[in-house]
N, CA and C atoms as a LAMMPS dump frame, in Angstrom:
ITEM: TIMESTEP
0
ITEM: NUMBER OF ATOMS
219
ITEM: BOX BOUNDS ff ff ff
-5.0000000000000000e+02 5.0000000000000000e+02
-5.0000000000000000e+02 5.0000000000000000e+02
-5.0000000000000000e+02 5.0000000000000000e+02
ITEM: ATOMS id mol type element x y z
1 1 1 N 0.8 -1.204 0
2 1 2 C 0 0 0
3 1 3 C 0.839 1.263 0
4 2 1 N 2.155 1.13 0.565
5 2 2 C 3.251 2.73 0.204
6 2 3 C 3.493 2.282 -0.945
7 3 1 N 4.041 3.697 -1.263
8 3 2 C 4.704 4.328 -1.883
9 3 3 C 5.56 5.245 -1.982
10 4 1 N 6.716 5.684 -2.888
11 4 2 C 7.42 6.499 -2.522
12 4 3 C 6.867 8.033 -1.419
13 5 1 N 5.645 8.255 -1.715
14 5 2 C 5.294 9.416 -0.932
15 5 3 C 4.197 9.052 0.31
16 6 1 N 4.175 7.646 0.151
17 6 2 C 3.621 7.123 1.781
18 6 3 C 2.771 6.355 1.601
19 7 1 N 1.332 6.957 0.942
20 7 2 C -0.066 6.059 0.54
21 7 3 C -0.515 5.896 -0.892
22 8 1 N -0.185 4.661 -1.578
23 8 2 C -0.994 4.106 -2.984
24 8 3 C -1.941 4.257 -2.923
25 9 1 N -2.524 4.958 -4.04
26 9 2 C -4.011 5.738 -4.613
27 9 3 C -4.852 4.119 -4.981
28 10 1 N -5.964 3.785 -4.563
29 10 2 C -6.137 2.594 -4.926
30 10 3 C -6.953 2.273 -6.484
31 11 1 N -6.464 1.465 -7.082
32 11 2 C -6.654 1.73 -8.815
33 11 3 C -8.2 1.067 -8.609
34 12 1 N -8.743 1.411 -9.877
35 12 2 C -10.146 1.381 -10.177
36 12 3 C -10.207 -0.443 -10.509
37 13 1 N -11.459 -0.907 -9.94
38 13 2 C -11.534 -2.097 -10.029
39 13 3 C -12.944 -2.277 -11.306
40 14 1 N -12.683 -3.308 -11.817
41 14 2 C -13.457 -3.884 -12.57
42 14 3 C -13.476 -5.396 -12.744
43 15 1 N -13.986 -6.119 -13.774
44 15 2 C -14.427 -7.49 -13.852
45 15 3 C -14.046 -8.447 -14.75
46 16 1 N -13.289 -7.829 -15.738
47 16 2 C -13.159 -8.038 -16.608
48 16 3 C -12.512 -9.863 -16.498
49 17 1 N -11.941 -10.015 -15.961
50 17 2 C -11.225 -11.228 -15.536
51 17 3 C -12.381 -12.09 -15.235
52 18 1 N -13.214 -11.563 -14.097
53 18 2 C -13.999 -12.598 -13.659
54 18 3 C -15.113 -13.275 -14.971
55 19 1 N -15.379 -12.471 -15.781
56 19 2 C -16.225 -12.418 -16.848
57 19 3 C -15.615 -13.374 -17.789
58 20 1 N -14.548 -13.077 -18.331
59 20 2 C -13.667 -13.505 -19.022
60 20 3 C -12.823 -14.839 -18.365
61 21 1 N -13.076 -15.515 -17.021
62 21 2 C -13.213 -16.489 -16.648
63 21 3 C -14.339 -17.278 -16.736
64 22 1 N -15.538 -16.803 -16.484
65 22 2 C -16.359 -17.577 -16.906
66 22 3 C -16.597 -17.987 -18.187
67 23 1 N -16.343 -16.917 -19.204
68 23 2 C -16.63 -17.35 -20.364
69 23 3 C -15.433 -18.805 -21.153
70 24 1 N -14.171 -18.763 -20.243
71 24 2 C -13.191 -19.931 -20.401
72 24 3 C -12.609 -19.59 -21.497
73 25 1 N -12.265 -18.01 -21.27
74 25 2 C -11.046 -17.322 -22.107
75 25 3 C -10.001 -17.219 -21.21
76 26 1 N -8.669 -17.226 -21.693
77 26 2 C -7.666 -16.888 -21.686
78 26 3 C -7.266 -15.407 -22.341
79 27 1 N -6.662 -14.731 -21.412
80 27 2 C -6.387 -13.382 -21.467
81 27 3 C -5.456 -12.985 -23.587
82 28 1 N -4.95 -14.039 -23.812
83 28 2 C -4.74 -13.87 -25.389
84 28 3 C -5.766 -14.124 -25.858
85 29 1 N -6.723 -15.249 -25.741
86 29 2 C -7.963 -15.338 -26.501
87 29 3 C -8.754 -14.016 -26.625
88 30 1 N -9.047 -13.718 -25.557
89 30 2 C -10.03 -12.645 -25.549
90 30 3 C -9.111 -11.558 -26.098
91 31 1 N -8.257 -11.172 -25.886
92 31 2 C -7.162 -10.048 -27.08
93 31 3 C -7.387 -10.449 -28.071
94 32 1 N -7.713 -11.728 -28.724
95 32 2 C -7.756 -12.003 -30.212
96 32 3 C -8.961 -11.699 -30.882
97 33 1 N -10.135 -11.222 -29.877
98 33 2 C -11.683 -11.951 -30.152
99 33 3 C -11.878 -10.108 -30.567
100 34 1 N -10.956 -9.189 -29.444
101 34 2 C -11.091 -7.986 -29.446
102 34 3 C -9.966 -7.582 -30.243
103 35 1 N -8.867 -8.293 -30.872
104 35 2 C -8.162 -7.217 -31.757
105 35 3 C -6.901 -6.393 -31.168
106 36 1 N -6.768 -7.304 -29.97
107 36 2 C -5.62 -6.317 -29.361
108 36 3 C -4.658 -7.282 -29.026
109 37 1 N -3.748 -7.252 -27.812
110 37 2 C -3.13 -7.616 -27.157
111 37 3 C -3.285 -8.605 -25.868
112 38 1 N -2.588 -9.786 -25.502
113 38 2 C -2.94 -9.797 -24.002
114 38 3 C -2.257 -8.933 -22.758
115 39 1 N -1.198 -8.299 -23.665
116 39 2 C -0.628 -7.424 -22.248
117 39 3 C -1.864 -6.331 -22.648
118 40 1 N -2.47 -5.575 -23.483
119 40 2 C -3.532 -4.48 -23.363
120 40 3 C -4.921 -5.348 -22.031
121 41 1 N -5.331 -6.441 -22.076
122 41 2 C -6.023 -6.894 -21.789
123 41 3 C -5.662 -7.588 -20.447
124 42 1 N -4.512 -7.756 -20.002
125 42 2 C -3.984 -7.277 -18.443
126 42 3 C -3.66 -6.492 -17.844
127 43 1 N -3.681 -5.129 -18.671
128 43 2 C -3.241 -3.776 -17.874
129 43 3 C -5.004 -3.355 -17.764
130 44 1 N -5.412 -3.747 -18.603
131 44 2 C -7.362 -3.265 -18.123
132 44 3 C -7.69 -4.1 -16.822
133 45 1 N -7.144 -5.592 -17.092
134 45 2 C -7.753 -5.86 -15.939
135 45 3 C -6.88 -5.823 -14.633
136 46 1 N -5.906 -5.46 -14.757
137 46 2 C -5.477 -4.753 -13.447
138 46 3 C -5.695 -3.513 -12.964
139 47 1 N -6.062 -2.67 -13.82
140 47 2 C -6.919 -1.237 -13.615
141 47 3 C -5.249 -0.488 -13.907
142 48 1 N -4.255 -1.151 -14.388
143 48 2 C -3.431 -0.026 -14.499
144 48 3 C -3.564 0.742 -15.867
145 49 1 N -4.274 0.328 -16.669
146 49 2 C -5.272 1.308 -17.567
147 49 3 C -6.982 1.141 -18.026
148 50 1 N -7.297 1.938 -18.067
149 50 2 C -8.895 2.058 -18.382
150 50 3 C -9.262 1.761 -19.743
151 51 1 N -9.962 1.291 -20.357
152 51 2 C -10.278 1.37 -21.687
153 51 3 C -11.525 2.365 -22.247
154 52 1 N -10.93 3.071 -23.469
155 52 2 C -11.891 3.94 -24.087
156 52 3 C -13.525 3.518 -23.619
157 53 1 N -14.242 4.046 -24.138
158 53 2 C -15.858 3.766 -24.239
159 53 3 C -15.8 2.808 -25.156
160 54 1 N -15.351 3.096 -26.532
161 54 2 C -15.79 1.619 -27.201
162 54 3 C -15.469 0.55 -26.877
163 55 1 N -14.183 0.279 -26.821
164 55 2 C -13.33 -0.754 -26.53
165 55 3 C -13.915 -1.394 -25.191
166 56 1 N -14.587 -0.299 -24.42
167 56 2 C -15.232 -1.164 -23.096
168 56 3 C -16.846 -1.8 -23.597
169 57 1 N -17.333 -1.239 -24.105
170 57 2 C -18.906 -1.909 -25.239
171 57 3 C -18.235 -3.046 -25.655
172 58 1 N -17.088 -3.041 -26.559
173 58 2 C -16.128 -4.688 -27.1
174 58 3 C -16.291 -5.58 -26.236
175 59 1 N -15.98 -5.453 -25.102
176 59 2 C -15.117 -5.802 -23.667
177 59 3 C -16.656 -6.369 -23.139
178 60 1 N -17.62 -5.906 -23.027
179 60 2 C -18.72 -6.424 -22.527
180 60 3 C -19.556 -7.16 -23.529
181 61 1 N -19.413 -6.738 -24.739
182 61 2 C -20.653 -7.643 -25.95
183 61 3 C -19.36 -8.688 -26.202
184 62 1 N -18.291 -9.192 -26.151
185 62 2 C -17.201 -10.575 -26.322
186 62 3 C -17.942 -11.221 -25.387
187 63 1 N -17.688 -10.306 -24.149
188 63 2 C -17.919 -11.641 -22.821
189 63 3 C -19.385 -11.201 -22.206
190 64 1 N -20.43 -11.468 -23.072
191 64 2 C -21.899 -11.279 -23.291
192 64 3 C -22.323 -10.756 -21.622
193 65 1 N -22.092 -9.278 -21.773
194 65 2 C -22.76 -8.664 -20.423
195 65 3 C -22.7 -7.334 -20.624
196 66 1 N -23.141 -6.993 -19.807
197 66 2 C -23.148 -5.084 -20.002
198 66 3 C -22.093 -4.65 -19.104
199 67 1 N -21.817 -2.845 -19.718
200 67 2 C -20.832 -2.258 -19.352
201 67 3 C -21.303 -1.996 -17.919
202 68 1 N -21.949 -1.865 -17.286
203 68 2 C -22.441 -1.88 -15.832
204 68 3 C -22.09 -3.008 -15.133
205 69 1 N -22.139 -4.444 -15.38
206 69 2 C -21.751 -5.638 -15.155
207 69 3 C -20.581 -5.59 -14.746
208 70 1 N -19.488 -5.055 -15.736
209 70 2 C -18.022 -4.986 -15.7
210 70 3 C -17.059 -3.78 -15.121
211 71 1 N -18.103 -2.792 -15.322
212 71 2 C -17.516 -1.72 -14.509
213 71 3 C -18.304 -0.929 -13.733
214 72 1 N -19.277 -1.371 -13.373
215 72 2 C -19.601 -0.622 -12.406
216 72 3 C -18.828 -0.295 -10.444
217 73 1 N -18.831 0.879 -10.203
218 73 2 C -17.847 1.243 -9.171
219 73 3 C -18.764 0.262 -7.75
């Protein structure tokens, strides 16, 4: 939880994993299904980056659920 200046900001959580477990993807599969990467598709689901609006609509119609499902706070 530190950091160089004492307290880590805590990153934004989402689902994407859990979703994308159920559906019995693998983090390259689902990069393939969406056109990207699996390191793009582990930095989303670690929250160390966010994905655009579309790319998050992608992200929920692959792994058949809504953007509320997956990111809601």
């Amino acid at each position: 939880w530190c950091s160089k200046k004492g307290v880590r900001a805590l990153k934004p959580k989402n689902k994407i994993k859990e979703f994308r477990d159920r559906r019995g993807l693998t983090q390259v599969e689902l990069g393939q299904l969406l056109g990207m990467s699996q390191t793009a598709i582990s930095l989303y689901e670690s929250g160390d980056r966010k994905p655009d609006v579309e790319t998050a609509k992608n992200i929920a119609k692959v792994l058949h659920t809504t953007l509320d499902s997956i990111f809601a706070p």
